[in-house]
N, C-alpha and C positions, 0 to 999 in steps of 0.2 A: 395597435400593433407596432406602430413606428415608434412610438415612447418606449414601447415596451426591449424592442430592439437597441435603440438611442442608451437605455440603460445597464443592459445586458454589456454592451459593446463599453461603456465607461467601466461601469467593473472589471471587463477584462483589462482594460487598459489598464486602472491603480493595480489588478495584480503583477500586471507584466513589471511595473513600475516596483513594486516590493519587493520582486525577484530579482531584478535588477540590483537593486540596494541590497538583497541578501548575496549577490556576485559581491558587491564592493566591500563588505564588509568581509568575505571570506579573502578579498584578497588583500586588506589591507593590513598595515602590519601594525597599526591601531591598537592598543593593550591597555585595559584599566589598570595593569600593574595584578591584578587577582588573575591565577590561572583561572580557565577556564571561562570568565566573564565577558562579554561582548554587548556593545554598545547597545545593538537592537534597530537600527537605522531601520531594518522592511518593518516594525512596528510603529513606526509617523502613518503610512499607510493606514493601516489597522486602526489607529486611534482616528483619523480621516475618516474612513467607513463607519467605524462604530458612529458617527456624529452626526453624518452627511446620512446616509440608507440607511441605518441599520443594524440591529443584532444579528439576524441572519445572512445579509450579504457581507458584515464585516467576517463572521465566522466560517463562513463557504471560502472565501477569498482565503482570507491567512489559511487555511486548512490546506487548502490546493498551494500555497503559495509553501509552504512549511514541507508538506511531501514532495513536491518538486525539486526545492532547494537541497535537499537533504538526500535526493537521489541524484542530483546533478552536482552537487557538490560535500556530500559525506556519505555517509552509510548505513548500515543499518541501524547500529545505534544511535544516531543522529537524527532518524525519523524518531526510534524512542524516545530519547533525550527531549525533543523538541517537541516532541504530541504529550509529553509527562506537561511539561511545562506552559504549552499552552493551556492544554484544557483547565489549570486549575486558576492561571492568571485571567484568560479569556471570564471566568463566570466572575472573578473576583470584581474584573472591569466592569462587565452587564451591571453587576449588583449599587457595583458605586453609582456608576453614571445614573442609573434607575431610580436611587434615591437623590438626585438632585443637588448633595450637598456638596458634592466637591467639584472642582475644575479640572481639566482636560490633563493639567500638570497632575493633578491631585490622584488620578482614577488610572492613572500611565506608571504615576510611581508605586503604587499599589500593585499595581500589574508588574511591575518587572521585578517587586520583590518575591509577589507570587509566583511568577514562573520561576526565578530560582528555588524556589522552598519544593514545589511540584517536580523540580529536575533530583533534587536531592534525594525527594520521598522513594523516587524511582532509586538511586541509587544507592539507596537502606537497603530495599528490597533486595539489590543483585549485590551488594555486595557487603551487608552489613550496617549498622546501626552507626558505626561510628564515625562514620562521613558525617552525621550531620552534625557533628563539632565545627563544621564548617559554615554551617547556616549565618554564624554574625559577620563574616565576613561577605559570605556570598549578599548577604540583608545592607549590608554598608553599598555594596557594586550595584545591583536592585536598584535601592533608594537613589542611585547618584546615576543609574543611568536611564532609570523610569522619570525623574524630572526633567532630563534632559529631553528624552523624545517626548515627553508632553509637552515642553514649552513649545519643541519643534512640530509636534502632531497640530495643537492649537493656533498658528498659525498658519500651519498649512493646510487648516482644515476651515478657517474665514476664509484664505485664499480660493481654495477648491472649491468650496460651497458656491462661491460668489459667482466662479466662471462657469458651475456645473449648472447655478439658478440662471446665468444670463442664456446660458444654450439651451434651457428647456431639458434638463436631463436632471433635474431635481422634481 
């Protein structure tokens, strides 16, 4: 029961920690120069959990951490935008990481191009087809800001692993 507690309570901390980082990135005035595209800092998190726990505590966490964010700091569109874009980055990650072949950079960049292609598909839907003339730009921001949080995910997930294996919470 005490493990079980030990772990419970480390999840909530990485989410508190990704929502934190989803604060700093809302208030930072940070810009890849592409409207609309953002770094993805609360995703180091995410790529952490997927590595360290799990497909299911990485998915629960960013899930709660994405509708909180998004009601504490945007709206409603903002949960949709962000749940478009998870859900289809989130499986694209599972599927790489699960084949083995790529690295933490590799399975991150992937992901962040797929969330943008996910946020897009949504907004064919509402608002027509021809948003997605935008996908190679949006696919350029992705790729350049999915490497970045994986090189940052993959270091901070030797890190975390190491202090989460030394306390007995791995």
């Amino acid at each position: 029961m005490e493990k079980n507690t030990k772990k419970l309570t480390a999840l909530a901390l990485l989410t508190a920690v990704s929502l934190v980082l989803s604060y700093v990135e809302a208030i930072l005035p940070f810009s890849l120069g592409i409207p609309g595209a953002k770094i993805g800092l609360p995703n180091i998190v995410t790529v952490v959990l997927l590595y360290t726990y799990g497909t299911a505590p990485a998915f629960f966490c960013a899930l709660a951490r994405i509708v909180l964010s998004s009601l504490l700091f945007g709206n409603l569109f903002a949960v949709l935008y962000s749940l478009s874009g998870f859900f289809l980055s989130f499986a694209v990650m599972v599927l790489l990481k699960k084949s083995g072949m790529f690295s933490t950079g590799g399975v991150s960049t992937a992901g962040g191009v797929a969330h943008n292609l996910g946020q897009l598909l949504l907004a064919a839907l509402l608002a027509g087809r021809y948003v997605l003339s935008y996908f190679p730009v949006l696919c350029f921001a992705g790729t350049a800001a999915g490497a970045v949080i994986g090189a940052a995910g993959g270091l901070a997930e030797r890190a975390v692993s190491g202090e989460l294996r030394r306390r007995g919470l791995l």
